[in-house]
MIDOSE-1310 file (N, C-alpha, C; in nm, 2 decimals, decimal comma, always signed):
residues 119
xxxx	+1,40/+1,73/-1,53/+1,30/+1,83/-1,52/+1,24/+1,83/-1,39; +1,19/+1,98/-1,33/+1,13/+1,96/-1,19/+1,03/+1,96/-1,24; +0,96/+1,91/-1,15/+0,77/+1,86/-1,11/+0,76/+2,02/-1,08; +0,64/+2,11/-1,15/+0,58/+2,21/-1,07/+0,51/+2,17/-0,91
xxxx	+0,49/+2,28/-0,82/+0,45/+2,24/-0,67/+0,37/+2,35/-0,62; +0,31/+2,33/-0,57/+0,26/+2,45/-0,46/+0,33/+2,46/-0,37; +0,41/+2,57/-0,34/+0,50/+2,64/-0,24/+0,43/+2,63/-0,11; +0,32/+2,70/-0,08/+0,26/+2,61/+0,07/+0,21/+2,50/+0,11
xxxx	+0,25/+2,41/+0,01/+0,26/+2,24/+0,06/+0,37/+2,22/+0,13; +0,46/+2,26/+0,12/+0,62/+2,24/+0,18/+0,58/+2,19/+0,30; +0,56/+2,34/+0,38/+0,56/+2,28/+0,52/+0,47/+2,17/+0,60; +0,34/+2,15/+0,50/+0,27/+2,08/+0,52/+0,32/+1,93/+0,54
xxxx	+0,44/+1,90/+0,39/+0,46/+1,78/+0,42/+0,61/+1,78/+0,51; +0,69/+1,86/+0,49/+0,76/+1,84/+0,64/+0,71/+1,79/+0,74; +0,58/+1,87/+0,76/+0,50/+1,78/+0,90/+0,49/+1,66/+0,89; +0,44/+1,64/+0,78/+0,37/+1,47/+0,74/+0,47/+1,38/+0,76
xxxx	+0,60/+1,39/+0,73/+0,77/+1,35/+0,76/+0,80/+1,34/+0,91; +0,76/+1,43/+0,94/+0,76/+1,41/+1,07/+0,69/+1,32/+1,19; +0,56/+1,33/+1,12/+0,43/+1,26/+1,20/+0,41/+1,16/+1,09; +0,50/+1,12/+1,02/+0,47/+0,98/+0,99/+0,36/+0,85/+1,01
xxxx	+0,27/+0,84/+0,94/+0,21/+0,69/+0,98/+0,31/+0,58/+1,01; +0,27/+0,48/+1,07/+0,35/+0,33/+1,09/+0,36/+0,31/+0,99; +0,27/+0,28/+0,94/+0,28/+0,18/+0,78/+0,37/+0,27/+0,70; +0,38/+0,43/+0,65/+0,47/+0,53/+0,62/+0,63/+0,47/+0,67
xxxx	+0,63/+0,46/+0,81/+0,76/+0,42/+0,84/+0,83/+0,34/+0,80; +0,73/+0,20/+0,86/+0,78/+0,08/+0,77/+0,83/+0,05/+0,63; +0,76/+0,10/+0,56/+0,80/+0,09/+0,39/+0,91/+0,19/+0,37; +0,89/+0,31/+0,42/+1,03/+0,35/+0,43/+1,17/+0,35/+0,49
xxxx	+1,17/+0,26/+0,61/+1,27/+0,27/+0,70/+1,31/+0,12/+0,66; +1,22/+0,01/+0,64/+1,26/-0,12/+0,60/+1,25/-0,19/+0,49; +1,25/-0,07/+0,36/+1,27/-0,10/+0,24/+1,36/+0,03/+0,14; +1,28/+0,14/+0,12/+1,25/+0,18/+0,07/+1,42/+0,34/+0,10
xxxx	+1,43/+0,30/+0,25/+1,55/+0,42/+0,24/+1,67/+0,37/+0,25; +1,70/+0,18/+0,20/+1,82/+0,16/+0,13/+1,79/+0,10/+0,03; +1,72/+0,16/-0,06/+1,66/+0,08/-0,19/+1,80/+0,14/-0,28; +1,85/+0,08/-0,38/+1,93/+0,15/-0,47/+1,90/+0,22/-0,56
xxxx	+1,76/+0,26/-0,58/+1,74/+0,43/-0,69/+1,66/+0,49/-0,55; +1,68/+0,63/-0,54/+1,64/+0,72/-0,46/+1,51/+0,73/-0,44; +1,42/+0,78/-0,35/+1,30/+0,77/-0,32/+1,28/+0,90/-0,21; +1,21/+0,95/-0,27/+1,16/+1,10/-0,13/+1,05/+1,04/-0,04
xxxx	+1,05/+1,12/+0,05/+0,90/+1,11/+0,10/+0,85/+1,24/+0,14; +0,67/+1,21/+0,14/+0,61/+1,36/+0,11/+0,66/+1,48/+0,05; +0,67/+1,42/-0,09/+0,72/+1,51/-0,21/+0,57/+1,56/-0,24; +0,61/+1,69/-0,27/+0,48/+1,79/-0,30/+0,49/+1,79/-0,45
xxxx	+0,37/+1,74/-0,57/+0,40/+1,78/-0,68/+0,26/+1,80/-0,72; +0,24/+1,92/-0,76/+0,19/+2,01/-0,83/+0,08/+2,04/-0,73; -0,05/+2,04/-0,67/-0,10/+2,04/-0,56/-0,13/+1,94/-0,47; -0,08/+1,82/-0,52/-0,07/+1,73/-0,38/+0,07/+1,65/-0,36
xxxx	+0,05/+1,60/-0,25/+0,19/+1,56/-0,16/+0,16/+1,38/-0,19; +0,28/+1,34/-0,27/+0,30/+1,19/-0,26/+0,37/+1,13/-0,13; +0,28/+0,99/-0,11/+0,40/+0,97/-0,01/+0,55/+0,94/-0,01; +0,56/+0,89/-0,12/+0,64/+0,83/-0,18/+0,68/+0,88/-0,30
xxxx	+0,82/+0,90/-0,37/+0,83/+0,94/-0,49/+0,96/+0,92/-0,54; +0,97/+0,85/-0,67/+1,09/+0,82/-0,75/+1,08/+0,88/-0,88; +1,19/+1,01/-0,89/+1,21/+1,09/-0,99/+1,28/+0,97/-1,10; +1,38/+0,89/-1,05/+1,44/+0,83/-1,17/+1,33/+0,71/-1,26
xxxx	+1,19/+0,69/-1,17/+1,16/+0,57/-1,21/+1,00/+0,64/-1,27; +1,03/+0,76/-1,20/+0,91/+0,84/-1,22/+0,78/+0,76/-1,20; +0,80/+0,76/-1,06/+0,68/+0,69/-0,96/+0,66/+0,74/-0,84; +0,52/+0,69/-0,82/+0,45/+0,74/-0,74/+0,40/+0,63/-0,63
xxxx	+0,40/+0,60/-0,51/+0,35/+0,54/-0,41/+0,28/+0,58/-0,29; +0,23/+0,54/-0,31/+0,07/+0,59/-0,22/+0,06/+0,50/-0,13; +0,03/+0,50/-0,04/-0,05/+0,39/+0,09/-0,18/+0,47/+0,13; -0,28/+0,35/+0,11/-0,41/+0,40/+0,16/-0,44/+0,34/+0,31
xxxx	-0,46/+0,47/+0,34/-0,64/+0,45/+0,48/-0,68/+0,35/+0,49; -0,81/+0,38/+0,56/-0,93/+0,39/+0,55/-1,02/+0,50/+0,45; -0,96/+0,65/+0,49/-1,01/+0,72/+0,43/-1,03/+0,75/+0,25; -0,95/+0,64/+0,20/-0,92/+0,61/+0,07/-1,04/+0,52/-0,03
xxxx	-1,11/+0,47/+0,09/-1,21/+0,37/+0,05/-1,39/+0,44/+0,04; -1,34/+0,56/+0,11/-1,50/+0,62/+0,07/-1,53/+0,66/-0,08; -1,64/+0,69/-0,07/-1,67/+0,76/-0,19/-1,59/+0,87/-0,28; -1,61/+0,98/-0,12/-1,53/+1,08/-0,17/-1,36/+1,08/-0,20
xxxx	-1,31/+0,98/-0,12/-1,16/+0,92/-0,13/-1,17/+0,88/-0,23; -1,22/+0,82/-0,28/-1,21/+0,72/-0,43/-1,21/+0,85/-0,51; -1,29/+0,89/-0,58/-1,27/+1,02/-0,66/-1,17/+1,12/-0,64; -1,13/+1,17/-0,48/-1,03/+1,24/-0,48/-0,91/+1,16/-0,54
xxxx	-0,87/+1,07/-0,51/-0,76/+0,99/-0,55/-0,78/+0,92/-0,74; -0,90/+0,95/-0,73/-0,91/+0,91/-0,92/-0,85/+1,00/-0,97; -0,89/+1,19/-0,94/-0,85/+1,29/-1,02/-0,67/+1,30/-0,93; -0,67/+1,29/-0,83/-0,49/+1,29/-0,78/-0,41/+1,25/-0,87
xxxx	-0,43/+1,12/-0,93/-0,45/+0,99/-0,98/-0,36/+1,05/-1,18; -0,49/+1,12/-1,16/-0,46/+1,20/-1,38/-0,37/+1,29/-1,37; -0,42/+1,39/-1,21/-0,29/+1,45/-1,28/-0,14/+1,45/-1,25; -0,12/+1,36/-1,18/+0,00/+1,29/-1,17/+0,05/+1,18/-1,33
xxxx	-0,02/+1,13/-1,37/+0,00/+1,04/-1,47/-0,01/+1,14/-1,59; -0,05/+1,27/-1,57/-0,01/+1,37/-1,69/+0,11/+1,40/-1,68; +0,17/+1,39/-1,58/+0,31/+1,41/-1,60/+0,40/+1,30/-1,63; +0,38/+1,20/-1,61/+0,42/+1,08/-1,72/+0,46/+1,02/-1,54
xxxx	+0,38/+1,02/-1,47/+0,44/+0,93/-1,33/+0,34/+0,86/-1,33; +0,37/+0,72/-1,31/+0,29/+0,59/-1,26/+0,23/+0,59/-1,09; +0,13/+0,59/-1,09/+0,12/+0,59/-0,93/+0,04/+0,41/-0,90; +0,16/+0,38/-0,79/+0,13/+0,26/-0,71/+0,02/+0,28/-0,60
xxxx	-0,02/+0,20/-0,54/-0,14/+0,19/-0,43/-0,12/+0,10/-0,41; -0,11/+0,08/-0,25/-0,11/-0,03/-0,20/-0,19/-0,01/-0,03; -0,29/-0,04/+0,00/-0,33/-0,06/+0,14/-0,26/-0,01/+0,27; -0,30/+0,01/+0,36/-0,22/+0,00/+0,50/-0,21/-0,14/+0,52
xxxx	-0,30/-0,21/+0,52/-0,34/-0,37/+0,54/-0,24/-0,43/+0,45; -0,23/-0,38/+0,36/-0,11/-0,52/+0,27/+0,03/-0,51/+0,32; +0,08/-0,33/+0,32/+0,17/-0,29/+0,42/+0,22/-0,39/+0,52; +0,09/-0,40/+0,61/+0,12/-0,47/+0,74/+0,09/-0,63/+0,71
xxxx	+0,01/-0,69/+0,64/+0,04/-0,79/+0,63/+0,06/-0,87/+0,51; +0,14/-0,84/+0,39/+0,23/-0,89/+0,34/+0,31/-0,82/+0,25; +0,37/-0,74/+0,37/+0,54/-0,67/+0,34/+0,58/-0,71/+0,19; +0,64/-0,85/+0,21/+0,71/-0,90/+0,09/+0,67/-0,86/-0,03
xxxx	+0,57/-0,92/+0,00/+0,51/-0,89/-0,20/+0,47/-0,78/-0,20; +0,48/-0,70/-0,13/+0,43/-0,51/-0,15/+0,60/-0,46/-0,20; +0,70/-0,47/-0,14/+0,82/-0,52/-0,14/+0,84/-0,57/-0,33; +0,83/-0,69/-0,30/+0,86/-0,74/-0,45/+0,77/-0,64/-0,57
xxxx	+0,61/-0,64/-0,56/+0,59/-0,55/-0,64/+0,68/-0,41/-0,70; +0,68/-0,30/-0,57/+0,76/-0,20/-0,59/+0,91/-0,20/-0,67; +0,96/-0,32/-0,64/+1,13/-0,35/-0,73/+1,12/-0,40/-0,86; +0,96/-0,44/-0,88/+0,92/-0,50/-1,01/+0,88/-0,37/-1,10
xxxx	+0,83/-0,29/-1,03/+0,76/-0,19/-1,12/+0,89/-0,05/-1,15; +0,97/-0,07/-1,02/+1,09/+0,03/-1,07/+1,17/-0,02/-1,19; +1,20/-0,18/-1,13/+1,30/-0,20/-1,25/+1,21/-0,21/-1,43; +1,13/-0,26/-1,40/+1,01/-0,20/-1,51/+1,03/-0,07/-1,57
xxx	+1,04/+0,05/-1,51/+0,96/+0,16/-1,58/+1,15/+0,24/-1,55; +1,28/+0,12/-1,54/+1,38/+0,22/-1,58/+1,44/+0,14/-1,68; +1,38/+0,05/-1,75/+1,39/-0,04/-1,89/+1,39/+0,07/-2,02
C-alpha cells in the first residue's frame, strides 16, 4: 500500500537529501544504506518528511536537534508522532548526541526493532 503525501514536499525533501545533516549522513552511509531491508531517506508521508523510512518494517526514524527539545518541538513531534502511528508505522527517536556518541547501540537498537516488527 502507498503512504498518502503531499506533492510539494517532494522537492523539499530532495533538498534535505541533499543538504544532509552529519548525524543524517552517518546513520545512513554507515549503517543504514547496506542494511539488508530497504530504507529511504526524507520520505514524505502524508504532510511530513521522515528522515528515515522502512516500508517493509513499517518504520519510522527520526534523529533529533536541538530543536526537538523545545516546547513547541515536543508537541510538533507528539502530533507528527499519531499521525504516523495511524498508519500502523512505529516511529524511532534517537538524539543527534546518541548518533554521535554511541553509534552502536543506536545501531543495535534499530536491527532490534526491525527484526521485531518483521516477526
Amino acid at each position: 500500500m502507498s503512504l498518502p503525501y503531499k506533492h510539494h514536499l517532494i522537492q523539499v525533501a530532495r533538498d534535505l537529501r541533499k543538504n544532509a545533516t552529519e548525524t543524517e549522513n552517518r546513520l545512513g552511509y554507515d549503517l543504514l544504506r547496506m542494511y539488508p531491508v530497504r530504507f529511504q531517506r526524507q520520505k514524505v508521508i502524508d504532510g511530513y518528511i521522515a528522515d528515515f523510512y522502512c516500508h517493509k518494517a513499517g518504520l519510522v526514524i527520526e534523529l533529533d536537534g536541538r530543536q526537538h527539545y523545545t516546547a513547541v518541538g515536543m508537541e510538533y513531534d507528539e502530533v507528527r508522532t499519531s499521525v504516523l502511528n495511524a498508519y500502523s508505522l512505529e516511529v524511532l527517536r534517537f538524539s543527534n548526541k546518541e548518533v554521535q556518541q554511541q553509534f552502536e547501540g543506536v545501531c543495535q537498537a534499530i536491527d532490534r526493532k526491525v527484526k521485531e516488527r518483521l516477526c
